[in-house]
N, C-alpha and C positions, 0 to 999 in steps of 0.2 A: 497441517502445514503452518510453519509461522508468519504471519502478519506482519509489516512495515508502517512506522508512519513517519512524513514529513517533518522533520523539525524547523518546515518553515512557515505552511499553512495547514498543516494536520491533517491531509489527508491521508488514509489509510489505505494499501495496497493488499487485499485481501485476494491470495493466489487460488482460493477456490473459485473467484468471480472471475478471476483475470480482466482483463480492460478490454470487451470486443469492440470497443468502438476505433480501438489500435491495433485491431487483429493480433490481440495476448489473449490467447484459450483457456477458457477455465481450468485450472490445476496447473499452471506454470509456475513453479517458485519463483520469489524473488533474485535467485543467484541464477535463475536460467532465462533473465529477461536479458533481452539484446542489449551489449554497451550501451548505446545511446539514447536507450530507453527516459525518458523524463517524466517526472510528474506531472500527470494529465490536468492542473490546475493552475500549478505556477511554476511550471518548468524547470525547477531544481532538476540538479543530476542525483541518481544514485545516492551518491553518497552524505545525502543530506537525510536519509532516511531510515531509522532504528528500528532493530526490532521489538516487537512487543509481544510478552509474554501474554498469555492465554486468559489469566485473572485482570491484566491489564487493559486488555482488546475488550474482555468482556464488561468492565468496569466502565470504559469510557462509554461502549455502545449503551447501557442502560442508562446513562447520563447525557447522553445525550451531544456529545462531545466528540469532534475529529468530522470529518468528511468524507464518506463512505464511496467507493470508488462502485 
């Protein structure tokens, strides 16, 4: 499933975790979150948030880099 990150405090929306602490269950995609779904950091909407390819996700994780939901 692909990954999301904020381009505005990096957090990353990874839909195998989903976010339980907002009752989003693991394996929700990003395009099956509720409209008014926001970044659980810095409340951007949606649409502040890209997706990130596979080499991408995994590049920043070994770096140390982004905000892991």
């Amino acid at each position: 499933m692909d990954k999301y990150i904020c381009g505005i405090c990096a957090t990353i929306y990874n839909p195998e975790l989903g976010t339980p602490d907002e009752n989003i269950a693991p394996g929700t995609a990003f395009e099956d979150l509720p409209d008014d779904w926001r970044c659980p950091i810095c409340g951007s909407s949606q649409d502040k948030f890209t997706k990130l390819s596979q080499e991408k996700f995994d590049e920043l994780q070994q770096k140390g880099i982004g905000k892991f939901l």
